[in-house]
C-alpha positions in Angstrom: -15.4 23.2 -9.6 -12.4 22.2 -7.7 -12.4 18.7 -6.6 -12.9 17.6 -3.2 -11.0 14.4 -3.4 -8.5 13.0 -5.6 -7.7 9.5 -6.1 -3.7 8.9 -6.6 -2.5 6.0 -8.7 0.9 5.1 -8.9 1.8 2.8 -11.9 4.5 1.1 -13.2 4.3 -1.4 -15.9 0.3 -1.9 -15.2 -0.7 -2.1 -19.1 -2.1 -5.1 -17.6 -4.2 -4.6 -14.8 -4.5 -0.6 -14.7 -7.6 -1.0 -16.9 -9.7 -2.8 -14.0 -8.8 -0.4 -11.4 -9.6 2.3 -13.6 -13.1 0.6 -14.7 -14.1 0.1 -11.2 -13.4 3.4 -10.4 -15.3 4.9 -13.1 -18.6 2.9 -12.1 -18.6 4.8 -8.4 -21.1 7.3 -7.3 -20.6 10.1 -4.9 -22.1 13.4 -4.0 -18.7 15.1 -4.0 -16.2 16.3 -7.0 -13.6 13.8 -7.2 -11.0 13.3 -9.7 -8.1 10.4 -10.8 -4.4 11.2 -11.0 -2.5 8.4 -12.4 1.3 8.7 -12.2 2.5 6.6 -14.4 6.6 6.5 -13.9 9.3 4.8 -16.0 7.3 2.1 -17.6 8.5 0.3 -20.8 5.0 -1.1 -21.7 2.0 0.5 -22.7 0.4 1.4 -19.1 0.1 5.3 -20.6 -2.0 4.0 -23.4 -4.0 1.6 -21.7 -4.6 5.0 -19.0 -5.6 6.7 -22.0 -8.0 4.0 -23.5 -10.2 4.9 -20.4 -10.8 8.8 -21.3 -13.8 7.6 -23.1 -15.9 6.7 -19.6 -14.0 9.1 -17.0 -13.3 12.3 -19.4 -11.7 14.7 -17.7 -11.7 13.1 -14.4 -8.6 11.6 -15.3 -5.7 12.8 -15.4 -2.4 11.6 -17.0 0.9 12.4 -15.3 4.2 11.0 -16.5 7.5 11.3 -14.9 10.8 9.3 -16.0 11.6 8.5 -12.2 10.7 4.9 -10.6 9.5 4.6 -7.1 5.8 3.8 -5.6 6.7 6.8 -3.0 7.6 9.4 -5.4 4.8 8.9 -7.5 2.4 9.1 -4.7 4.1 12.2 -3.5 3.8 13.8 -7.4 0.3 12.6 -7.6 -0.3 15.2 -4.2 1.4 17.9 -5.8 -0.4 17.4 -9.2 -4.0 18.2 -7.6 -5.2 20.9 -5.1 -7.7 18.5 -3.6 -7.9 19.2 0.1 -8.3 15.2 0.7 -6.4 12.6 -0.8 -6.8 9.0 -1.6 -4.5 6.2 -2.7 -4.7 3.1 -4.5 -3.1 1.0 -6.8 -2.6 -0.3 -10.5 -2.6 -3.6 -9.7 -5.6 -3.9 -7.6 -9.2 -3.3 -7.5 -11.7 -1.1 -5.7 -15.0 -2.4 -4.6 -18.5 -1.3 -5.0 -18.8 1.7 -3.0 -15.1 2.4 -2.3 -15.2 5.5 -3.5 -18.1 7.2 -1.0 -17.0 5.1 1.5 -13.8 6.6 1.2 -14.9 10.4 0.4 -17.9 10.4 3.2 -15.1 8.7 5.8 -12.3 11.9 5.0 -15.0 14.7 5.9 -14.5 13.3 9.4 -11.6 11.6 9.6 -8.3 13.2 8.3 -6.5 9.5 8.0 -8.4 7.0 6.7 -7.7 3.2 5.7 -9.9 0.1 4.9 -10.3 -3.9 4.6 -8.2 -5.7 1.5 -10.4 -8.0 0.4 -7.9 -11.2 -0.8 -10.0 -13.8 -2.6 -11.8 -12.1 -6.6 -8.1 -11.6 -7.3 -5.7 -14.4 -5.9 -5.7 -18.1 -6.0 -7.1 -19.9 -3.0 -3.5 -21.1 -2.3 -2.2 -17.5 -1.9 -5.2 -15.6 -0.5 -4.8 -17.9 2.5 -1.3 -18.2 2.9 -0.6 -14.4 5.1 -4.1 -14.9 7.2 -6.9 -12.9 7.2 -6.8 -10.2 9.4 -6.5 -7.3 7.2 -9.9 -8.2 5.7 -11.6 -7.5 9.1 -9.1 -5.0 11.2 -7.4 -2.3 11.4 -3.3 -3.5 10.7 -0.9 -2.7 13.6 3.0 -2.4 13.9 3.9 -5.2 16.3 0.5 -4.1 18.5 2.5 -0.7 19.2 0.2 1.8 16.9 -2.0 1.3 14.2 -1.2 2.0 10.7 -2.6 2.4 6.7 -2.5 0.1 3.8 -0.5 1.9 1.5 -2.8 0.6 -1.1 -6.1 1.5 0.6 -5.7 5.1 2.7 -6.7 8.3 2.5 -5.6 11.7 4.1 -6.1 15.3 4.6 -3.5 17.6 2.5 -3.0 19.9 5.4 -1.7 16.8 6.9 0.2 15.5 4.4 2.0 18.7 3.9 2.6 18.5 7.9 4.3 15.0 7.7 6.3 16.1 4.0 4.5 13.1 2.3 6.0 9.3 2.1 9.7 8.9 2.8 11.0 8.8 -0.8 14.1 6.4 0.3 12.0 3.2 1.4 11.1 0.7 -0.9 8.5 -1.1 1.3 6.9 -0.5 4.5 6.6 3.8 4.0 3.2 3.4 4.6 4.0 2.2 8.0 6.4 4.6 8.7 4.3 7.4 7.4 1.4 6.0 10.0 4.2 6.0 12.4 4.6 10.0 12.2 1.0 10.2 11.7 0.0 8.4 15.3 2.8 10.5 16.8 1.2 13.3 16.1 -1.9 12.5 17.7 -3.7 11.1 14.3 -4.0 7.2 14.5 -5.6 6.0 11.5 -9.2 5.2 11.3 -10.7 2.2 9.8 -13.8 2.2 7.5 -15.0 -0.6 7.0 -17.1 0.3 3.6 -13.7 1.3 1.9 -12.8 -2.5 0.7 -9.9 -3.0 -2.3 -9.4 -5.9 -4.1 -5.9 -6.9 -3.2 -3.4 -8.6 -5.9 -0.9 -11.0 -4.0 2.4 -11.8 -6.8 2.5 -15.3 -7.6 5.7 -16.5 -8.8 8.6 -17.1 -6.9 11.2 -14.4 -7.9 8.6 -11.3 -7.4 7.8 -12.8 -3.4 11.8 -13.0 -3.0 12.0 -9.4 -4.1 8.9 -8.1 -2.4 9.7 -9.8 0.8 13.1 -9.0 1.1 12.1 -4.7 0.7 9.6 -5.5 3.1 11.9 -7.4 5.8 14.8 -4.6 5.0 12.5 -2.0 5.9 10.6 -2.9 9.0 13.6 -2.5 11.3 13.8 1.2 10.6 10.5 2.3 11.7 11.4 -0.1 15.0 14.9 2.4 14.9 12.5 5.4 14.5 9.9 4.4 17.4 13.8 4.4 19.8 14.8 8.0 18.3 11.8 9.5 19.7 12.5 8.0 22.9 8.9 5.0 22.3 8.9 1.6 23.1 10.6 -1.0 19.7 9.1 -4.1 19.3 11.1 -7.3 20.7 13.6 -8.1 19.1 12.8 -11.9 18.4 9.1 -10.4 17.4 9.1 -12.3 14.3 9.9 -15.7 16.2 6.4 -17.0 14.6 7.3 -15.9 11.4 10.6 -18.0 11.5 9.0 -20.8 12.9 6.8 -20.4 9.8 9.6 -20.5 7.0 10.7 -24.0 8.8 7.6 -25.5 8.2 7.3 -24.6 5.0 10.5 -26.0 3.9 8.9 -29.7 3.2 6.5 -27.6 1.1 9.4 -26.9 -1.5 8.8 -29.6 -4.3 5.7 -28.2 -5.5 5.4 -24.9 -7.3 2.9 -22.8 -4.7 5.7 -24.2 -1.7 8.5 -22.8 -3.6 6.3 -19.4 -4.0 5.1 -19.3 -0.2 9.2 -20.2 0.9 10.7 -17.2 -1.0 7.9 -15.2 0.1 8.7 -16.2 4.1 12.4 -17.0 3.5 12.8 -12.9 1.6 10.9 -11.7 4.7 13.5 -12.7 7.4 16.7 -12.3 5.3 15.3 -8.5 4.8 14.9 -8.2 8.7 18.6 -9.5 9.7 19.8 -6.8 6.7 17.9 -4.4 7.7 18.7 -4.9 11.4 22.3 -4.4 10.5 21.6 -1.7 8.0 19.5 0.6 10.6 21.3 -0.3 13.9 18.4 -2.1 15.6 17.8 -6.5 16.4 13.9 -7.0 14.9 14.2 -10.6 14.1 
């Protein structure tokens, strides 16, 4: 029987932590056929094997898909075109889905075509880190700016008919397509729709180069879905909208001597030096 949903998996150099997400996953109960597509792409460690290792409790629910090309976006999109599941889920390698993910999920997308839910911050971070971006995605459904809502890239699900309406993630960002995909989603008339029951796990990074690098894609990117909202003629966020979030990086600058200040400051300082490059780079002030 053809499954109803299938859960896609990006992963890249997740030998480490693919085996918990894939675990968890394996100890949810449903009603519905549901399968696992991992894409693993352009790893240099052993996340294929450790993918493999887990045959032995999902069988052929899992499926293995390798592909030589990097990015989070094209693996997503491969993981749609690998299955013929008329709803889709995504999560990732380096998190962890909670007790009854997996029908809160699949129950959700039979009446809901876009789905996303809570990230849950503290089983998998230090206190220091699960407290340092707030709390709201644990209760609420994220926003851009307050403008329209949007999924956690990490935690979402959709229908394929709508997918194939949108042509999937944009392939060219590094950060923030889930946002932009939510973007062409809302504009459509299909806001996403939060489930409360759908809770992941969510793995902050830790050491201070990683929060550079991820906070820098992150900052570059925002300012084009801000460029996007002006092309079709909506209302961009202000352009100082990240005053609090530069207000933030000051204070934190005493915080530099120990190891978690020097974490949270490249995390906060990458942030804002991606939004002046990527004001610059897509022709549109979001400070």
């Amino acid at each position: 029987m053809a499954a109803e949903l299938s859960v896609v998996i990006p992963a890249h150099n997740a030998e480490a932590t693919i085996g918990a997400q894939l675990s968890a996953l394996a100890g949810q109960q449903w009603d519905g056929e549901w399968e696992i597509v991992v894409i693993e792409n352009g790893s240099s460690d052993r996340t294929a094997d450790e993918v493999q290792a887990n045959r032995s409790v999902l069988g052929n629910r899992l499926r293995l898909v390798q592909s030589d090309r990097a990015g989070a976006s094209f693996a997503r999109n491969l993981g749609v075109a690998e299955t013929g599941a008329d709803h889709i889920a995504f999560v990732d390698a380096d998190d962890v889905v909670a007790a009854g993910w997996l029908p809160a999920m699949g129950d959700c997308l039979r009446s809901h075509e876009f789905v996303t839910g809570p990230l849950e911050l503290d089983r998998l971070n230090p206190e220091w880190v699960a407290r340092s971006r707030g709390r709201a995605m644990e209760s609420q459904r994220p926003t851009f700016y307050g403008i329209f809502p949007y999924a956690h890239g990490c935690n979402f699900g959709v229908h394929r008919g709508h997918w194939e309406q949108m042509g999937g993630l944009d392939e060219r960002m590094t950060a923030t397509e889930d946002i932009e995909f939510s973007l062409r989603m809302w504009l459509a008339g299909i806001p996403a729709f939060f489930e409360p029951a759908a809770i992941v796990h969510y793995r902050y990074r830790t050491d201070p180069g990683s929060l550079w690098r991820q906070g820098l894609q992150y900052g570059r990117w925002r300012p084009l879905v801000a460029r996007r909202l002006v092309d079709v003629g909506r209302e961009p966020p202000s352009r100082v909208a990240g005053w609090k979030s530069w207000a933030h990086l000051f204070r934190q600058l005493p915080q530099a001597g120990s190891a978690e200040g020097r974490a949270l400051l490249a995390w906060s300082a990458g942030n804002r030096i991606g939004h002046l490059i990527g004001s610059v780079e897509h022709r549109i002030v979001l400070l």
